[in-house]
mmCIF file as gemmi writes it, N, C-alpha and C atoms, coordinates in Angstrom:
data_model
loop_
_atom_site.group_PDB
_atom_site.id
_atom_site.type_symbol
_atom_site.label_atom_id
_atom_site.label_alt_id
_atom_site.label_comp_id
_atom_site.label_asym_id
_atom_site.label_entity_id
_atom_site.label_seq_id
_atom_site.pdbx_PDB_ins_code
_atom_site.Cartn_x
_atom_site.Cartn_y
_atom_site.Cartn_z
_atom_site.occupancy
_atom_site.B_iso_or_equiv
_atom_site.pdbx_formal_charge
_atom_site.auth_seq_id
_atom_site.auth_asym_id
_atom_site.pdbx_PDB_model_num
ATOM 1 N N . UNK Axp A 1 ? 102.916 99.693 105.933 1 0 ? 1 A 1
ATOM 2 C CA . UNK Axp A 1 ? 103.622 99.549 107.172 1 0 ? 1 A 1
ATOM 3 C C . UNK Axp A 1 ? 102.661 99.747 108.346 1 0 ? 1 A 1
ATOM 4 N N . UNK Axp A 2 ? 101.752 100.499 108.046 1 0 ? 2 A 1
ATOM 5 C CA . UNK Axp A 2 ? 100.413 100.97 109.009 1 0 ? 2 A 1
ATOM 6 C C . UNK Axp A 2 ? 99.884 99.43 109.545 1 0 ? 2 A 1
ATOM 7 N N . UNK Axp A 3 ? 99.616 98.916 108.731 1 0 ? 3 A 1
ATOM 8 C CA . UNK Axp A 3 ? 98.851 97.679 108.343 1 0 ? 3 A 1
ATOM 9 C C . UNK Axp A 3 ? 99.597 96.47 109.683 1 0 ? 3 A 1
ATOM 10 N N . UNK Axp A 4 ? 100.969 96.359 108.534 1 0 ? 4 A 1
ATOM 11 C CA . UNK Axp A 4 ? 101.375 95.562 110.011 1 0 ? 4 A 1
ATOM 12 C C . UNK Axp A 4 ? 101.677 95.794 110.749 1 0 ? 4 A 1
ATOM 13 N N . UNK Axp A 5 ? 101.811 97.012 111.3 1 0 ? 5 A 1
ATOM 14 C CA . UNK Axp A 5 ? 101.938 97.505 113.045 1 0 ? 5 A 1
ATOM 15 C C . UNK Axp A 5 ? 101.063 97.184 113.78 1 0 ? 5 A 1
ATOM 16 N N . UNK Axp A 6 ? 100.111 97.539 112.981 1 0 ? 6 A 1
ATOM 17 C CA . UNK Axp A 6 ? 98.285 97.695 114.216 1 0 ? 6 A 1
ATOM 18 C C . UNK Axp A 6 ? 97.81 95.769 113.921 1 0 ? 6 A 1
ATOM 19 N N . UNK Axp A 7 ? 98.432 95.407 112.936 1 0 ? 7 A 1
ATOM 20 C CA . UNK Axp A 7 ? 97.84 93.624 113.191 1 0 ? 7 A 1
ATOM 21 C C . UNK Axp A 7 ? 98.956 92.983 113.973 1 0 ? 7 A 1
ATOM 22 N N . UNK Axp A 8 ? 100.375 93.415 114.36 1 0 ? 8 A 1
ATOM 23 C CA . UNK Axp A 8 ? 101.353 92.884 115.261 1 0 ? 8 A 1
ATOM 24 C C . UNK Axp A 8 ? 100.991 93.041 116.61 1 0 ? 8 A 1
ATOM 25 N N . UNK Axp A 9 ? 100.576 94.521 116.875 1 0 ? 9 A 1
ATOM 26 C CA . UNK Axp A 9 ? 99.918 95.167 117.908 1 0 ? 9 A 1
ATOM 27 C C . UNK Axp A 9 ? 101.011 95.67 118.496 1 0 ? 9 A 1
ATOM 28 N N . UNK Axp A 10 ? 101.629 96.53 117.947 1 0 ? 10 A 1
ATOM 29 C CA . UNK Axp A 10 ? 102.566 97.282 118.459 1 0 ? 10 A 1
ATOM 30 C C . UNK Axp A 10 ? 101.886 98.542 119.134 1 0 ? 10 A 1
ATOM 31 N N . UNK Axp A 11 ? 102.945 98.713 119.909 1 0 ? 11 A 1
ATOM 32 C CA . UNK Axp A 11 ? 102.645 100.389 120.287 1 0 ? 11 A 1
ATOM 33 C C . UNK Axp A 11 ? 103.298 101.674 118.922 1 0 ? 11 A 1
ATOM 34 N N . UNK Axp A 12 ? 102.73 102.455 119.086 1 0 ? 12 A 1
ATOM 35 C CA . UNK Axp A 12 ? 103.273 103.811 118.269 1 0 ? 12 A 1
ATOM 36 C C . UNK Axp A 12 ? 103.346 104.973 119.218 1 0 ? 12 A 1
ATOM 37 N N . UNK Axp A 13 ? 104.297 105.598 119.288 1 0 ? 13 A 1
ATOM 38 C CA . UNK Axp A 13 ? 104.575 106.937 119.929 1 0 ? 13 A 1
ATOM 39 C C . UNK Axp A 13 ? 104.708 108.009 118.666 1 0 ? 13 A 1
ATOM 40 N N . UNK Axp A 14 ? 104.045 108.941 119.154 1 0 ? 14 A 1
ATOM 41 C CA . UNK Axp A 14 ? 104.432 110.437 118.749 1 0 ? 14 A 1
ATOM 42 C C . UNK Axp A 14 ? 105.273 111.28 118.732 1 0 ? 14 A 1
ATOM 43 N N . UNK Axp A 15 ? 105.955 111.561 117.893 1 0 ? 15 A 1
ATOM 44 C CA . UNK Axp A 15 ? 107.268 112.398 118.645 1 0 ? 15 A 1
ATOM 45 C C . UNK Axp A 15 ? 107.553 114.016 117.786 1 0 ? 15 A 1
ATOM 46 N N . UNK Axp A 16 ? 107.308 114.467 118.145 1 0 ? 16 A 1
ATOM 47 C CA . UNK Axp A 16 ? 107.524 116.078 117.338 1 0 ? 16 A 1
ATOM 48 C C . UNK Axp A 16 ? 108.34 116.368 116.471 1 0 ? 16 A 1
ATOM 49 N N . UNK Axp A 17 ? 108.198 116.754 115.348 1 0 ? 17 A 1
ATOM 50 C CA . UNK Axp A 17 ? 108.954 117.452 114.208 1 0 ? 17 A 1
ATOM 51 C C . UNK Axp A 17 ? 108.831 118.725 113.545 1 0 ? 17 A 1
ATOM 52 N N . UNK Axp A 18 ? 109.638 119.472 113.417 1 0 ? 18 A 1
ATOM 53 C CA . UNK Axp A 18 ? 109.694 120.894 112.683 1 0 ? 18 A 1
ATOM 54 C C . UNK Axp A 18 ? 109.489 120.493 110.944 1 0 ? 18 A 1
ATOM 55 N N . UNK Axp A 19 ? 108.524 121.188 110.409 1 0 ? 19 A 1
ATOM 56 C CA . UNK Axp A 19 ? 107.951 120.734 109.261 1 0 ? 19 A 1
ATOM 57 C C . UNK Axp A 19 ? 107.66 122.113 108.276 1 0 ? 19 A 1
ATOM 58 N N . UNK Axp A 20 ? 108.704 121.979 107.583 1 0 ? 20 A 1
ATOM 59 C CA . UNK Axp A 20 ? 108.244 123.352 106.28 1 0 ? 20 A 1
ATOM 60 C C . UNK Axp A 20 ? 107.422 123.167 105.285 1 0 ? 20 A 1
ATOM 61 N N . UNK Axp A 21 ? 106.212 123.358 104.666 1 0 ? 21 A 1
ATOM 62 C CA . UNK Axp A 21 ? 105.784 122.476 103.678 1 0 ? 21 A 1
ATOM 63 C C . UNK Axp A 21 ? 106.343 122.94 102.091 1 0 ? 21 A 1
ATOM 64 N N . UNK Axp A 22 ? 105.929 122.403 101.406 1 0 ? 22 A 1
ATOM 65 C CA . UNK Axp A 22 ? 106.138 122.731 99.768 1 0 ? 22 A 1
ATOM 66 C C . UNK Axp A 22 ? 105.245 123.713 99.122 1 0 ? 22 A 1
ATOM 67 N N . UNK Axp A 23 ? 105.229 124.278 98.465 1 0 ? 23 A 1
ATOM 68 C CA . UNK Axp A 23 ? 103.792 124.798 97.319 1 0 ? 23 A 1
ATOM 69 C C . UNK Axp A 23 ? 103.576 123.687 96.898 1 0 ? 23 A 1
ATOM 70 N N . UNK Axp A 24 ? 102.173 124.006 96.036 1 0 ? 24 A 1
ATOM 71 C CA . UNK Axp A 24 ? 101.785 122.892 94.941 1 0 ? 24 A 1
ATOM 72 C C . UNK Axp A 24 ? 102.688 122.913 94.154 1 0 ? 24 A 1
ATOM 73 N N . UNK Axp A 25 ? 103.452 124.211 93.59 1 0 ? 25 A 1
ATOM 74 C CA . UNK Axp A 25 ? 104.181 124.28 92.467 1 0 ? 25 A 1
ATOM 75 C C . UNK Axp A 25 ? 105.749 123.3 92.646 1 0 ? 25 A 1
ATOM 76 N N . UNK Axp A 26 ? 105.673 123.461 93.924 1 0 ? 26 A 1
ATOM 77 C CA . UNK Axp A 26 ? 107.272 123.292 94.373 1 0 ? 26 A 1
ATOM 78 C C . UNK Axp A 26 ? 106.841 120.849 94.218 1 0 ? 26 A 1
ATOM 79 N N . UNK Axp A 27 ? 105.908 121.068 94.644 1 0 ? 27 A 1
ATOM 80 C CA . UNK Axp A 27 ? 105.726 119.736 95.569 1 0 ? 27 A 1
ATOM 81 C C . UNK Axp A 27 ? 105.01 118.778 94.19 1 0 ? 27 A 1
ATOM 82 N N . UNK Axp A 28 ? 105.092 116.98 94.741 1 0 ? 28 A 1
ATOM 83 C CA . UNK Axp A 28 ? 104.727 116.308 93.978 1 0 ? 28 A 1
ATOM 84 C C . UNK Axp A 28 ? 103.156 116.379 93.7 1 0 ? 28 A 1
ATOM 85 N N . UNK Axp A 29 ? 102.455 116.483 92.505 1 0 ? 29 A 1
ATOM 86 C CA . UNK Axp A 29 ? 100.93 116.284 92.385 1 0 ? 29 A 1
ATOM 87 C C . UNK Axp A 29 ? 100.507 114.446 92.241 1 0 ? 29 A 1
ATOM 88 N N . UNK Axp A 30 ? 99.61 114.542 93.867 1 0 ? 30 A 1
ATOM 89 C CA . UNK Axp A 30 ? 99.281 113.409 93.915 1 0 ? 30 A 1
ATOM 90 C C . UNK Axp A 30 ? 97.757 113.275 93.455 1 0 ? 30 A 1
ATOM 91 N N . UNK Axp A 31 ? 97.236 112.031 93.23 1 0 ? 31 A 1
ATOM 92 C CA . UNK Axp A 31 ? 95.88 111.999 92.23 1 0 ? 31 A 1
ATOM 93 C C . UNK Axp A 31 ? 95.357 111.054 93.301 1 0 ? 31 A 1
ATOM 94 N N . UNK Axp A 32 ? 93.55 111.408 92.659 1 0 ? 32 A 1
ATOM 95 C CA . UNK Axp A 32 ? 93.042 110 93.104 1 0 ? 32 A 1
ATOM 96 C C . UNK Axp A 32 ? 93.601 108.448 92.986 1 0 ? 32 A 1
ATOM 97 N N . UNK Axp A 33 ? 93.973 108.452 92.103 1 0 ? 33 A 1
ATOM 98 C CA . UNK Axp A 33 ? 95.214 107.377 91.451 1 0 ? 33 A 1
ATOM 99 C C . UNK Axp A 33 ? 96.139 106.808 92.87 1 0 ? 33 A 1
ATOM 100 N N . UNK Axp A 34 ? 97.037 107.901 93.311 1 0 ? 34 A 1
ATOM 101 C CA . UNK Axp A 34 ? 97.983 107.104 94.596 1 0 ? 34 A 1
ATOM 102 C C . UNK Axp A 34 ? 97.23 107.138 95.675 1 0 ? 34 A 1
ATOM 103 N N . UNK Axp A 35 ? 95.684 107.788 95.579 1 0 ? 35 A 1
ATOM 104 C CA . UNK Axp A 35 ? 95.108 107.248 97.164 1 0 ? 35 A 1
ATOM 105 C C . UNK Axp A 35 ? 94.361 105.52 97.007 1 0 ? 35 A 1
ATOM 106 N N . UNK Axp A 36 ? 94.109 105.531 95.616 1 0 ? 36 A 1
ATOM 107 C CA . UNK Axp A 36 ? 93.524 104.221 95.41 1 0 ? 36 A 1
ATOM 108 C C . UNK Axp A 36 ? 94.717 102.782 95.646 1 0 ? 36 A 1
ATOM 109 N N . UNK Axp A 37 ? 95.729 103.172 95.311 1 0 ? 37 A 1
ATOM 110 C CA . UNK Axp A 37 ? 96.921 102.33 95.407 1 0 ? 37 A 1
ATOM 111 C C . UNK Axp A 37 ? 96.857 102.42 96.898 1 0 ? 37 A 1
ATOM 112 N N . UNK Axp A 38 ? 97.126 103.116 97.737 1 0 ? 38 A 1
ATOM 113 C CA . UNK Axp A 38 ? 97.608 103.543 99.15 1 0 ? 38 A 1
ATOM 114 C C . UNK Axp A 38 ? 96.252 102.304 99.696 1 0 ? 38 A 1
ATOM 115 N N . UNK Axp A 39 ? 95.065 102.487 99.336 1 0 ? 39 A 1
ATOM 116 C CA . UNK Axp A 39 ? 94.503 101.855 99.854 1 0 ? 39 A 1
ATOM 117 C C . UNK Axp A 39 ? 94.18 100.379 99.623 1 0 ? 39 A 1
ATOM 118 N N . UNK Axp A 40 ? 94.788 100.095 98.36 1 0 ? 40 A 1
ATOM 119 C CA . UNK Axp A 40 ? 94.86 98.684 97.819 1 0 ? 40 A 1
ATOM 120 C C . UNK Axp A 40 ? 95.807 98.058 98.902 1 0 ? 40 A 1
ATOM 121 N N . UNK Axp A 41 ? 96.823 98.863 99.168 1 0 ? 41 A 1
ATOM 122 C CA . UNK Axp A 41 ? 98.278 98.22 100.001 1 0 ? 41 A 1
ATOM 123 C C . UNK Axp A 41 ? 97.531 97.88 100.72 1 0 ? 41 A 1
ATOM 124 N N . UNK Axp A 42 ? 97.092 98.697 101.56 1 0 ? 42 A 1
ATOM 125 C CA . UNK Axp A 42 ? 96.592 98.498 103.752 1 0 ? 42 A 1
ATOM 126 C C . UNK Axp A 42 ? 95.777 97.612 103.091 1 0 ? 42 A 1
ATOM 127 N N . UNK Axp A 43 ? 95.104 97.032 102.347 1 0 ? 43 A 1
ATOM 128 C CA . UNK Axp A 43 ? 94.305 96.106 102.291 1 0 ? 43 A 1
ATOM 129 C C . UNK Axp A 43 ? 94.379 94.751 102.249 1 0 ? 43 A 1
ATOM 130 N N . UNK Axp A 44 ? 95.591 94.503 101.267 1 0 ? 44 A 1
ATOM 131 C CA . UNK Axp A 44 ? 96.822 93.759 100.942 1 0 ? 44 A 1
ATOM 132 C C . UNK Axp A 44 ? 97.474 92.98 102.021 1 0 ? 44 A 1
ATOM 133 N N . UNK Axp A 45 ? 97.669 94.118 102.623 1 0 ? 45 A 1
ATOM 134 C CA . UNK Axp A 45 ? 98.717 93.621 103.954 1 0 ? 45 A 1
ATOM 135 C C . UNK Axp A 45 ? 98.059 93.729 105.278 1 0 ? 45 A 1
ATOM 136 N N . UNK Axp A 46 ? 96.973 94.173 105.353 1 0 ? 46 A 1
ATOM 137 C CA . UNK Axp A 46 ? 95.601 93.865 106.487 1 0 ? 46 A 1
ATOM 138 C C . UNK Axp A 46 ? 95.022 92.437 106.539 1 0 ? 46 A 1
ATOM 139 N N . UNK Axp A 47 ? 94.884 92.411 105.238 1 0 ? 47 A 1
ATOM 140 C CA . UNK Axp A 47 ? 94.088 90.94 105.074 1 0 ? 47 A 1
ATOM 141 C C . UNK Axp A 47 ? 94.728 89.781 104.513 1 0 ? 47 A 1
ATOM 142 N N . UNK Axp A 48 ? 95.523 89.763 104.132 1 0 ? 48 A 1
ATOM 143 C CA . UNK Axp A 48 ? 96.599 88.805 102.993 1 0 ? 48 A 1
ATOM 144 C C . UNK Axp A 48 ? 97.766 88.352 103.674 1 0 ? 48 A 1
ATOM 145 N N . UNK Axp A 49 ? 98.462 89.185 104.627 1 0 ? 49 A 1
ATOM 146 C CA . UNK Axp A 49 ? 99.509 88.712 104.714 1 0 ? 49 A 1
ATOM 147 C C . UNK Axp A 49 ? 99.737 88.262 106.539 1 0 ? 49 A 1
């Protein structure tokens, strides 16, 4: 979604949120694995579409 915002050329605003986090124990374990995907996408949809 990153991808096609910044190639539409939208604006993005900031807007504040109250944020509790998880433990590791509590929270999902993410791997090198979903940063490699994460970056296949923006790539995908940067250049492809």
């Amino acid at each position: 979604m990153t991808a096609k915002i910044a190639k539409a050329r939208w604006r993005i605003y900031e807007v504040g949120i109250s944020y509790s986090g998880r433990t590791y124990e509590e929270g999902k374990k993410i791997t090198w694995k979903d940063g490699l995907a994460a970056f296949a996408t923006i790539l995908r949809y940067r250049f492809f579409n």
